[in-house]
LOPAZA-16882 format. One record per residue (C-alpha): residue number from 0; x, y, z. Coordinates in Angstrom, 2 decimals. Layout:
<r><seq>NUM</seq><east>X</east><north>Y</north><up>Z</up></r>
...
This chain:
<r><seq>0</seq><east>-9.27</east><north>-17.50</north><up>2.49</up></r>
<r><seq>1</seq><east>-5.86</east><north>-18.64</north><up>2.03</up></r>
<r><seq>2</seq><east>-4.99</east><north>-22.25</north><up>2.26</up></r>
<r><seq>3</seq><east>-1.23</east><north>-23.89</north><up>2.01</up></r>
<r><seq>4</seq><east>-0.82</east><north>-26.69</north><up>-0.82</up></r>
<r><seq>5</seq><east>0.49</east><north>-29.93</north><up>-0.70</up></r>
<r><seq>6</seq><east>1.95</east><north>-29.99</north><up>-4.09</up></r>
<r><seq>7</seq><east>4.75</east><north>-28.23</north><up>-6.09</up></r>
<r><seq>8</seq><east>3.22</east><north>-25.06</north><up>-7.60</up></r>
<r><seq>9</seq><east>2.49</east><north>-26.32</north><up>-11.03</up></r>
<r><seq>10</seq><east>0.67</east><north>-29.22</north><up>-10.05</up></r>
<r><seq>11</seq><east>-1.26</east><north>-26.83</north><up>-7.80</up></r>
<r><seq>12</seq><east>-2.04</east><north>-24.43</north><up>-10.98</up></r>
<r><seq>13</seq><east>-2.54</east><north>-27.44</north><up>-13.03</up></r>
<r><seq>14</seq><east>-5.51</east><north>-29.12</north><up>-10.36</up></r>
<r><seq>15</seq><east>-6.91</east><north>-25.92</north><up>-9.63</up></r>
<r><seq>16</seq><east>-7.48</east><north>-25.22</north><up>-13.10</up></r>
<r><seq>17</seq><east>-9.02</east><north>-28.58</north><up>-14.03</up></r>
<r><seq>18</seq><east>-10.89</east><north>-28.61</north><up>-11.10</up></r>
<r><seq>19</seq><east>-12.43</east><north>-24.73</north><up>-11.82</up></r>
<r><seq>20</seq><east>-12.97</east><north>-26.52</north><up>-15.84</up></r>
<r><seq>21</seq><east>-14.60</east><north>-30.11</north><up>-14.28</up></r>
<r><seq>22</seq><east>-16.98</east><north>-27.73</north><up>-12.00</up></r>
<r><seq>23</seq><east>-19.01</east><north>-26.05</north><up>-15.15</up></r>
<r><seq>24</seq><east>-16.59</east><north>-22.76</north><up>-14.45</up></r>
<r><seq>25</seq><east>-14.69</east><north>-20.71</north><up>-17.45</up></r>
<r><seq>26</seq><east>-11.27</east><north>-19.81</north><up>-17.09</up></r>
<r><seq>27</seq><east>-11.22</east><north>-16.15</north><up>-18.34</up></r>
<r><seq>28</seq><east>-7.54</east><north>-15.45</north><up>-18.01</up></r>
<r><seq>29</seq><east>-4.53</east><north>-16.99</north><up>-16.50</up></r>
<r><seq>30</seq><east>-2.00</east><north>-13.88</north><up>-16.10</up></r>
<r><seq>31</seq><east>1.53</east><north>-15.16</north><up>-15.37</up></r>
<r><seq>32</seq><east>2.70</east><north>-11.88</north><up>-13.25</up></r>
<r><seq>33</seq><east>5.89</east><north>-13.64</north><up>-12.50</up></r>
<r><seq>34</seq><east>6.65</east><north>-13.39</north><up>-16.52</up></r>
<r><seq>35</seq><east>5.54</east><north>-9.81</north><up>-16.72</up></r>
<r><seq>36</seq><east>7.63</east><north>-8.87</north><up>-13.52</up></r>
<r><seq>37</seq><east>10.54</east><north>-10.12</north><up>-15.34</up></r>
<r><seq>38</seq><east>9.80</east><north>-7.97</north><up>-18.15</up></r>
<r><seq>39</seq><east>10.66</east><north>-4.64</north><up>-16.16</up></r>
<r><seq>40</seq><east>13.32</east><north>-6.77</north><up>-14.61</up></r>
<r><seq>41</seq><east>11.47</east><north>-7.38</north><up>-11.54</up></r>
<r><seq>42</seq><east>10.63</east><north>-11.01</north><up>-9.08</up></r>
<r><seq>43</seq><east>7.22</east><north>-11.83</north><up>-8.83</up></r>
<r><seq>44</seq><east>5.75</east><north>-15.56</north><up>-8.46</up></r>
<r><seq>45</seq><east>1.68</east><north>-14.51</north><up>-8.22</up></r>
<r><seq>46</seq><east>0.32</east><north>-15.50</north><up>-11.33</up></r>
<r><seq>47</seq><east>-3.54</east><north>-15.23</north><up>-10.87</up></r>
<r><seq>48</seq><east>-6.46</east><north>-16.49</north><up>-12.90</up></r>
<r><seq>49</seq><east>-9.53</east><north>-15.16</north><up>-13.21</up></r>
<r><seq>50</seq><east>-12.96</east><north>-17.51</north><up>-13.62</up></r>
<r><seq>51</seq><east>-16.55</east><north>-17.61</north><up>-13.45</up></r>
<r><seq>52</seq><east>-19.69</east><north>-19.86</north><up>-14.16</up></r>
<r><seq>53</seq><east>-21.77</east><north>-17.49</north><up>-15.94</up></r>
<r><seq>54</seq><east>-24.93</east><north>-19.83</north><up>-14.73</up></r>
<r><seq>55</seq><east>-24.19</east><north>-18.59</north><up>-11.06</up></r>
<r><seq>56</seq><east>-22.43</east><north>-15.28</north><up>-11.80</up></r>
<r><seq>57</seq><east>-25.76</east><north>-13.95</north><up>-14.22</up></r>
<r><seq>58</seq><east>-28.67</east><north>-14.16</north><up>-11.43</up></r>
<r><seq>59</seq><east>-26.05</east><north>-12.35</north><up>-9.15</up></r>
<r><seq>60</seq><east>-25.67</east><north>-9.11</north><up>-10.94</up></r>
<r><seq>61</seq><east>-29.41</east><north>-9.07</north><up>-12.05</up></r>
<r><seq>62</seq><east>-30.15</east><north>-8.87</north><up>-8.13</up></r>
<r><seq>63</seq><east>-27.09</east><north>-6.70</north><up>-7.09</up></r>
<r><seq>64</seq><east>-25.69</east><north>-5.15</north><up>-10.04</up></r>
<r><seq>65</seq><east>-22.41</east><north>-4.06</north><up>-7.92</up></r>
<r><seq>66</seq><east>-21.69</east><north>-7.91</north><up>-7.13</up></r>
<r><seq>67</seq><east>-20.12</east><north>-7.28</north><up>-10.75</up></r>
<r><seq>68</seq><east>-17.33</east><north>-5.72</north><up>-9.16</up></r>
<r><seq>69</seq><east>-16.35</east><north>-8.87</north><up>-7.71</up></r>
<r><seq>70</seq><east>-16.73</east><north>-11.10</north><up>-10.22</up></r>
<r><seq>71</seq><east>-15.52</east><north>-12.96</north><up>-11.98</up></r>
<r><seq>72</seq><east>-13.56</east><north>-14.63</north><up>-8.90</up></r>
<r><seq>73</seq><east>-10.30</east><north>-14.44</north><up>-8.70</up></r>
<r><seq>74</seq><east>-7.73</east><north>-16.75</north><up>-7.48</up></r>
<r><seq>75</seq><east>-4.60</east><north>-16.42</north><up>-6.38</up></r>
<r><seq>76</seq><east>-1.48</east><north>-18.67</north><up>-6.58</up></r>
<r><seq>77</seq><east>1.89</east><north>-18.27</north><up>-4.89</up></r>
């Protein structure tokens, strides 16, 4: 699904990630691509964070152990 914002890109990354936090969800890893791009002096603004609710995820992979390949979700941000 991809779905335009209304707000400035860190306000975006900054309700996104409380609302993932507010909704029981754990925020595994927030990778800042755009920062590692620039590190091999390349342009990138994707940073991407990765999060799950263990409480949901859990019963999931019991039943369908591949599910595990798509969790936890992932979200992108550009």
């Amino acid at each position: 699904m991809t779905k335009p914002s209304r707000y400035p890109y860190s306000e975006t990354i900054e309700r996104l990630s409380k609302a993932i936090i507010d909704g029981g969800n754990t925020i595994f890893a927030t990778i800042d691509q755009a920062a590692a791009a620039k590190t091999v002096g390349l342009l990138c603004a994707q940073p991407r964070s990765s999060s799950s609710k263990p409480k949901g995820g859990t019963p999931l992979m019991d039943a369908f152990p591949l599910v595990g390949f798509e969790l936890p979700l992932k979200l992108l941000v550009c």
